[in-house]
C-alpha positions in Angstrom: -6.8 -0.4 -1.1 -4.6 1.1 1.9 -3.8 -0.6 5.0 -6.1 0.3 7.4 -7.4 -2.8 9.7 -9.2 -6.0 9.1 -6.8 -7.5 6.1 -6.3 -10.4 7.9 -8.5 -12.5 6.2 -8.0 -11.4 2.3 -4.4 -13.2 2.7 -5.2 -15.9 5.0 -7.4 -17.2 1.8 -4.6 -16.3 -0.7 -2.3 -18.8 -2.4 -0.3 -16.7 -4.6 0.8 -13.0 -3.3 3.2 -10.4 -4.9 4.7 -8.1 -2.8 6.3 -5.1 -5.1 7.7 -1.8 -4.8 10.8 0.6 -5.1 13.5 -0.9 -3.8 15.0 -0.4 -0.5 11.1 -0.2 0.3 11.1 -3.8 2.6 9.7 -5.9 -0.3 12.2 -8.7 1.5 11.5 -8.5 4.6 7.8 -8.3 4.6 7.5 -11.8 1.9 10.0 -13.7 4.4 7.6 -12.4 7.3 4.7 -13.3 5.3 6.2 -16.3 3.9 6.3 -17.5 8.1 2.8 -16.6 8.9 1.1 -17.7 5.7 3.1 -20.7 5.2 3.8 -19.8 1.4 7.2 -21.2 -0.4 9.1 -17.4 -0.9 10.1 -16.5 -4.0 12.8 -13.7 -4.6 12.7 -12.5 -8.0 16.6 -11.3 -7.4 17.9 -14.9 -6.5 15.3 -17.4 -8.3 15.2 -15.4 -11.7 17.6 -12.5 -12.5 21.0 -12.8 -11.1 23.9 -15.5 -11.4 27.3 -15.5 -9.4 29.1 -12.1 -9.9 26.5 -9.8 -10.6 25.8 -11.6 -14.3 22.3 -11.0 -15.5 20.3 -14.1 -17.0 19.3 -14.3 -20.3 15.8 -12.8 -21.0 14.2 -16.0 -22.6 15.5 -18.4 -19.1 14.2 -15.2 -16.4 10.5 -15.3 -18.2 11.1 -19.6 -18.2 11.8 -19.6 -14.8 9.0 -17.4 -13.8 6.7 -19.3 -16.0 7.5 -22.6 -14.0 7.4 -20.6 -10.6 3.8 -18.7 -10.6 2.3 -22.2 -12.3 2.6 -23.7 -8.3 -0.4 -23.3 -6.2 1.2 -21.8 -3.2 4.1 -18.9 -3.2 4.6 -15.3 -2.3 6.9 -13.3 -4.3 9.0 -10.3 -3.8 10.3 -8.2 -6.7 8.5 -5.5 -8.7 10.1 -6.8 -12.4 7.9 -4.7 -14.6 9.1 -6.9 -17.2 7.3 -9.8 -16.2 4.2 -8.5 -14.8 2.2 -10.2 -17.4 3.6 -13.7 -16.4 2.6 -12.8 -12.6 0.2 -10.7 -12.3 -2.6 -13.5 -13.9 -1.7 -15.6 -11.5 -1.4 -13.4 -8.4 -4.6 -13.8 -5.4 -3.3 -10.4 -3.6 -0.6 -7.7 -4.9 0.8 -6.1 -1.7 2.6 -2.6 -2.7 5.3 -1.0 -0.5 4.5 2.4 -1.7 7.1 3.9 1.2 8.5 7.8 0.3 11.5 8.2 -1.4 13.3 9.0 1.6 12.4 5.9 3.3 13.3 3.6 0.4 16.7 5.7 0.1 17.2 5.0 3.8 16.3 1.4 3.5 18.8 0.6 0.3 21.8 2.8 2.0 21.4 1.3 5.8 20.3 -2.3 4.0 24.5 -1.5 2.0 25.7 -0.7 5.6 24.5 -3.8 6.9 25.6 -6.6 4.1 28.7 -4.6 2.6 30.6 -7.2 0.5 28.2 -10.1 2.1 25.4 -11.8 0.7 21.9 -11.0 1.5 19.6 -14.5 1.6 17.7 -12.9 -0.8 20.5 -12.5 -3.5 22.5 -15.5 -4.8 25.8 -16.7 -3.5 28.4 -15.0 -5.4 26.2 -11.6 -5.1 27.9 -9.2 -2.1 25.7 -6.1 -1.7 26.7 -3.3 -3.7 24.8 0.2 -4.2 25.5 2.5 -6.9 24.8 6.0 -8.3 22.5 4.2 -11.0 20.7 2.3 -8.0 19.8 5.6 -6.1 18.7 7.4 -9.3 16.5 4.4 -9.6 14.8 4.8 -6.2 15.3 8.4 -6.3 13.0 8.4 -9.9 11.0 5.3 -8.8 7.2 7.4 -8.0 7.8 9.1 -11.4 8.6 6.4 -13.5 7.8 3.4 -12.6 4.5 3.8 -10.3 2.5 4.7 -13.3 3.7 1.7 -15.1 2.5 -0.4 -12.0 -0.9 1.6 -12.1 -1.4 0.2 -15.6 -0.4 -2.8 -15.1 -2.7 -3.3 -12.2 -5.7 -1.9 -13.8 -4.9 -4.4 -16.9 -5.0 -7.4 -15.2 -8.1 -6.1 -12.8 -6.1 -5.6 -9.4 -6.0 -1.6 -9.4 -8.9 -1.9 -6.9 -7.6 -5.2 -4.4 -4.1 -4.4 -3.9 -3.0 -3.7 -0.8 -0.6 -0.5 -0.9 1.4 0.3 1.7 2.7 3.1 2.3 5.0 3.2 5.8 7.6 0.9 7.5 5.1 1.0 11.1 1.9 0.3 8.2 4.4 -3.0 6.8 4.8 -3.9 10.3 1.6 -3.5 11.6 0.3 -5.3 8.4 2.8 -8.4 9.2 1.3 -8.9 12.5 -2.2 -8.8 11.2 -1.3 -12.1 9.0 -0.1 -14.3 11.8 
């Protein structure tokens, strides 16, 4: 589904929303808006699951334990597109919102996001986690439609959401989208 008008009621009545995407694509900023309006507990895949102080990645086994324990509440919104764990989330998911921006825009939003939060935290990162970007990280993005969106396609049309999900596909569409949930 693409954001046109009238969405406001599909998420009023969700529980349990996933928003995904490329990153540098607003995935944060659109679950803490979300989060606000909807009143849902906000997740962030980054913080909650895959990163410890310094940049250290969790073990494998704790990341799927942790999500286990977080999609079994009734009531959250969670940002992060983890392909890893879609089949821990997905099940569980009411609505799957996809920031399906253009590479430029998600290029723009992960270099001005590293402007922004140089050597700082970002809420959505835990403490110990200043904001970095590398080479790797704009390959990533830069590779993201090719690679990965197919992999979300699947995914989607294995767990039966190919045809609900909201996709996004602009910064003014996220925005306008916010609004419409309050």
């Amino acid at each position: 589904m693409n954001i046109t008008s009238g969405l406001k009621s599909p998420l009023i009545e969700a529980n349990r929303i996933l928003v995904i995407g490329c990153p540098g694509s607003g995935k944060s900023t659109l679950s803490t808006r979300l989060s606000r309006a909807l009143n849902l507990d906000y997740i962030s895949m980054d913080r909650d699951f895959y990163w410890l102080p310094g940049w250290r990645k969790r073990p494998r086994d704790e990341i799927d334990r942790r999500i286990a324990e977080a999609v079994a509440e009734e009531r959250w919104i969670m940002d992060g597109t983890g392909l890893s764990s879609f089949h821990l989330r997905l099940p569980r998911a009411h609505a799957v919102i996809w920031l399906r921006l253009p590479r430029y825009a998600c290029l723009y939003g992960a270099v001005s996001r590293t402007f922004l939060y140089f050597g700082r935290n970002r809420r959505e990162l835990p403490a110990g986690c200043p904001e970095r970007l590398s080479l790797d990280a704009l390959a990533y993005i830069w590779n993201f439609e090719r690679d990965g969106a197919p992999l979300i396609e699947a995914a989607l049309q294995d767990h039966g959401l190919a045809n609900s999900t909201v996709i996004i596909r602009s910064r003014k569409a996220a925005n306008r989208f916010a609004a419409l949930s309050v």
